[in-house]
N, C-alpha and C positions, 0 to 999 in steps of 0.2 A: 504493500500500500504506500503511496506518496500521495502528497500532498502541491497544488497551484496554486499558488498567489500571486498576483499582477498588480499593475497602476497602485502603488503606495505613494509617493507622491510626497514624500517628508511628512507624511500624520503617521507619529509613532503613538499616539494614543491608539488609534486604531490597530496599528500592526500588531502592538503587544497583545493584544485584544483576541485577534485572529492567534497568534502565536499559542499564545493559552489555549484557546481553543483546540488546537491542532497538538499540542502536547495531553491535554484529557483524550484524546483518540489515539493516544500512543506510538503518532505519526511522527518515525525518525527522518525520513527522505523527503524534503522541501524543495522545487524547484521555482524559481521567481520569474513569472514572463516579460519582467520590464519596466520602466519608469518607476526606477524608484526615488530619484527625483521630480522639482514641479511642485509649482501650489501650494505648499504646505509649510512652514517652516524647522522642521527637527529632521533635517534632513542629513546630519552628520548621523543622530539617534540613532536612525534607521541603518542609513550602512555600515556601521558598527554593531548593530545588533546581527543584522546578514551575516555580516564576516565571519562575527564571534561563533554563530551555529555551521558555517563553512556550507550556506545556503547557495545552490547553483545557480546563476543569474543569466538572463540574456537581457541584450540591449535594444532599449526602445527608444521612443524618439524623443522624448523627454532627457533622454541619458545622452543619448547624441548630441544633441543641442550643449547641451552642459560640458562637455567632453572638447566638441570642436568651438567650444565658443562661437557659436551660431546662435540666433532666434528663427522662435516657429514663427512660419511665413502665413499661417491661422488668427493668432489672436493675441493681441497685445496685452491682455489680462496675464495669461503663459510668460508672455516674457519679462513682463515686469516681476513674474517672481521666480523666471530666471535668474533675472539683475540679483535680486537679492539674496538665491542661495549663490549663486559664483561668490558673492563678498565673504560668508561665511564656512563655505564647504573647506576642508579638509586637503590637505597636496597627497596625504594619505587616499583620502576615499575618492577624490577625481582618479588617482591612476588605479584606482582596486575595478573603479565606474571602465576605466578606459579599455580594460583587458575583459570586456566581457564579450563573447560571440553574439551572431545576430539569428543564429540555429541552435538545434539541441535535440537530439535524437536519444529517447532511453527506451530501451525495447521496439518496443510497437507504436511508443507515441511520438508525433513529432511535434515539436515546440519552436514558435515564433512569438513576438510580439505583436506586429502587423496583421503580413498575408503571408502567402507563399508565393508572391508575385513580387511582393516588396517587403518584407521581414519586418522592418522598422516603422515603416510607415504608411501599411497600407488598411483603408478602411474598403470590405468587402460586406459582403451579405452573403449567409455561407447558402450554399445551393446543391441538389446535386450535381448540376454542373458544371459547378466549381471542382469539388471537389472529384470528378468524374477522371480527372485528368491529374491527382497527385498521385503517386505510389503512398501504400500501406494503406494502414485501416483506421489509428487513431489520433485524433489533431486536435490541437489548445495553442489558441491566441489570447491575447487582452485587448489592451487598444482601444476600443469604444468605450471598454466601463460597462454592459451591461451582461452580466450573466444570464448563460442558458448552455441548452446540449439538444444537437439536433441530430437526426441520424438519417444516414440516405443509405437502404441496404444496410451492407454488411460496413460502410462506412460511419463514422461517430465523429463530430464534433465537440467542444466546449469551450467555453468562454467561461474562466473564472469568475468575472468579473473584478469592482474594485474594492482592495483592499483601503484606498483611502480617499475616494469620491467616487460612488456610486453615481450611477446617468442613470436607473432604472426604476424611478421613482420612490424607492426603496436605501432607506438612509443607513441600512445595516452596514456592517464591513462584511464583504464577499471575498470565498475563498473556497476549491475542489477538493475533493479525492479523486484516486482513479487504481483501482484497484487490479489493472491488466487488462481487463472486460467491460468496466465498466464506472462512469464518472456518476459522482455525486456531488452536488452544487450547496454548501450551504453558508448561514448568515450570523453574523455578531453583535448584537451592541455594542458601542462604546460608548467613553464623554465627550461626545461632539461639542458639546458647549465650553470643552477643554482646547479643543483647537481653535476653537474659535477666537477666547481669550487670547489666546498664543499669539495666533495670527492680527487682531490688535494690538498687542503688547508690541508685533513686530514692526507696526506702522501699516497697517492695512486696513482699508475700509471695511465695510459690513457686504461691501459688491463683490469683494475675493471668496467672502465662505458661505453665506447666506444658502449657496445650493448644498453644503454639507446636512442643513436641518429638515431636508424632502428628501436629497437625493435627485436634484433634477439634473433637466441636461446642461441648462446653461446657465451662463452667469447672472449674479443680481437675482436670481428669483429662490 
């Protein structure tokens, strides 16, 4: 049994949250599909707590951006707290960030952050025929933020979801299993209202986290 988590995004209230979670299930093998920077401010927190568990990571487009010293070409909310974890982050955790692959094969599953068209940044609609045209049977991206697991045939997708901004109306922290055969999707409380603080404490408006208290897709709501 292993365990997926995606999009943390510097909310280690959340991650701890999931983390415990996924230790009461007696789950040793973690794999992380990405951005675990972005948005949030404890973003050293988090990849020192990764590290510390020698949690297997691929790289998203959150982590790219951060790594190449780039902004997302999306949404200037992103990069503004870009700006602010580059000030903060680690020379440690940038290059621990920079040596992560953009794939990840364990058995039977393959692991991306994106697509499989574009690893790091691709936003798709899984279909069967999409996936009609990959080799093997079992696949998990992040990347949107909204958990689910769809199955075409003998083929099976899943999307974790987010471990620290949910998009799916649903304010939990989201996090998988996958047990060889088969995935199961579930969800966390945390103290949202602990990030949120944080996230004023750090100089940011009430339009950076206000979607942490729904769960929605976009900013300000």
């Amino acid at each position: 049994m292993i365990a997926l988590i995606s999009d943390i995004h510097g909310n280690y209230v959340a991650l701890k949250e999931v983390l415990r979670a996924i230790d009461c299930l007696k789950i040793k093998i973690i794999y992380c599909l990405g951005d675990i920077v972005g948005y949030y401010p404890q973003v050293n927190e988090c990849c020192e707590e990764l590290r510390k568990r020698k949690i297997k990571c691929i790289l998203g487009n959150h982590d790219w951006h951060m790594v190449s010293d780039t902004l997302c070409p999306r949404s200037s909310s992103a990069n503004d707290c870009l700006r602010y974890q580059r000030k903060i982050i680690t020379p440690s955790n940038l290059k621990w960030i920079s040596s992560f692959p953009v794939y990840r094969k364990i058995k039977n599953l393959a692991l991306v952050h994106g697509g499989w068209n574009n690893p790091i940044d691709e936003y798709f609609v899984p279909t069967k025929d999409y996936f009609n045209f990959l080799p093997g049977l079992f696949f998990a991206s992040g990347h949107t933020h909204k958990q689910m697991i769809k199955i075409f045939g003998e083929k099976v997708y899943c999307n974790p979801g987010s471990v620290g901004q949910p998009r799916d109306g649903n304010n939990k922290a989201a996090f998988a299993t996958f047990d060889g055969k088969l995935f199961e999707l579930l969800r966390v409380d945390y103290e949202v209202d602990e990030v949120c603080r944080l996230m004023k404490q750090s100089g940011f408006s009430e339009y950076y986290y206000n979607r942490l208290k729904t769960g929605a897709e976009h900013f300000g709501v």
